[in-house]
C-alpha positions in Angstrom: -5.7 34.2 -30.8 -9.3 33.1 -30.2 -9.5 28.8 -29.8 -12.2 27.9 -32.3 -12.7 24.3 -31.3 -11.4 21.3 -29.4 -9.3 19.5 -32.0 -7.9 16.2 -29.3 -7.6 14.8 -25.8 -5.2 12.6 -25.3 -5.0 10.0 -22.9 -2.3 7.1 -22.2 -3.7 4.2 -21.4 -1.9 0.5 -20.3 -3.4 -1.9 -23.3 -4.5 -0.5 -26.5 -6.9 -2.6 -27.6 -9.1 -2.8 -24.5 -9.3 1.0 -24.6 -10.7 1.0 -28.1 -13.4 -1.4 -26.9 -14.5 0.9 -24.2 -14.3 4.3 -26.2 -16.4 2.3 -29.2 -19.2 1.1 -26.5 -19.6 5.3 -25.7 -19.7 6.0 -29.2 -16.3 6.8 -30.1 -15.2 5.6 -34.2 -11.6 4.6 -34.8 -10.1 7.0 -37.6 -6.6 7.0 -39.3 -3.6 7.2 -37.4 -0.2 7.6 -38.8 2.6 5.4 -37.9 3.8 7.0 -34.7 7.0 4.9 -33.7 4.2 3.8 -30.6 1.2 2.2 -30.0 -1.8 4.2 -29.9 -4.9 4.5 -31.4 -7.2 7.9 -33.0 -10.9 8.2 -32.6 -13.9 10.2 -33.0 -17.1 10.8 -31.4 -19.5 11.8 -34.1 -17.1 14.4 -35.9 -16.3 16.7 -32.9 -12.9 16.2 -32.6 -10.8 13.1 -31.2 -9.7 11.2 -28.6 -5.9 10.0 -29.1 -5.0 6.8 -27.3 -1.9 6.9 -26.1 -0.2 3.2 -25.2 1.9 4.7 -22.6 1.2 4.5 -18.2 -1.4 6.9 -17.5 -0.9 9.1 -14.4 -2.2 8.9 -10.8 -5.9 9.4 -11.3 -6.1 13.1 -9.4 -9.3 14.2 -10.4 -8.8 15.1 -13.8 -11.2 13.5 -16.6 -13.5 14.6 -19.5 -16.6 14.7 -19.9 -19.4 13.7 -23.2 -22.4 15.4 -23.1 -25.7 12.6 -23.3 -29.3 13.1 -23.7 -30.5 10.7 -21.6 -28.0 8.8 -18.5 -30.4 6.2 -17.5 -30.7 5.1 -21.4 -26.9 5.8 -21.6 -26.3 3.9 -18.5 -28.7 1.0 -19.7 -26.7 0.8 -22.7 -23.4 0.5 -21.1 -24.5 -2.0 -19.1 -25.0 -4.6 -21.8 -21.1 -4.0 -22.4 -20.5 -4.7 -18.6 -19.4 -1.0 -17.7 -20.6 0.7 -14.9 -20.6 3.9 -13.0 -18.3 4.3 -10.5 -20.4 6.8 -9.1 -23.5 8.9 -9.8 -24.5 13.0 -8.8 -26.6 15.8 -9.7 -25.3 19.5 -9.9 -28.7 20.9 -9.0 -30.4 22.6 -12.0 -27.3 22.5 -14.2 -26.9 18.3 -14.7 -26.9 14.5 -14.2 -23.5 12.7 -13.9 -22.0 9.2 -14.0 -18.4 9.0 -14.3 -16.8 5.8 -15.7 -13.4 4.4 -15.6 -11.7 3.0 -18.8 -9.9 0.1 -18.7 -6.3 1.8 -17.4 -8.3 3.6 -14.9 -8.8 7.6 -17.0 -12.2 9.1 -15.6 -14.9 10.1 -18.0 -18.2 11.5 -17.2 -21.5 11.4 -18.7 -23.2 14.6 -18.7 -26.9 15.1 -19.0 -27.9 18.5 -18.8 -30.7 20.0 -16.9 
């Protein structure tokens, strides 16, 4: 069997509703979420699959994190800012792309990716 697309990530974050706040200021849309038995939330970025919220303690941060593609990080960056998120740090992968990784609000990593 040949994967045709990314469907969900799921991450488990402390507080719900904080979470939501930070996914909507990259972008991400809130969709329909059946009643689970826990808290949670769905979203979407633009139609490309989701982000599940899980209200559940996330793991010791150990690297892992995903990552959204942008067109532009200092406009991205720019925009974040008015929502009071920052980059926790900043790189370059010569020739291949920009990077600013974020933390949520329970602490899950997610980078920015502007490509080269």
């Amino acid at each position: 069997m040949v994967a045709r697309a990314l469907h969900h990530v799921s991450l488990n974050v402390d507080d719900v509703a904080p979470a939501v706040e930070f996914y909507e200021a990259l972008g991400f849309r809130k969709v329909p979420r059946p009643d689970l038995g826990f808290d949670g939330a769905w979203m979407t970025l633009h139609g490309a699959g989701e982000l599940h919220l899980l209200g559940f303690a996330p793991p010791e941060a150990m690297g892992q994190h995903f990552a959204v593609q942008v067109d532009d990080l200092d406009a991205a960056l720019a925009e974040l800012a008015t929502h009071g998120i920052a980059p926790a740090r900043t790189g370059e992968i010569a020739g291949i792309c920009r990077q600013a990784f974020l933390e949520d609000p329970s602490g899950n990593e997610v980078e920015l990716n502007q490509p080269l």
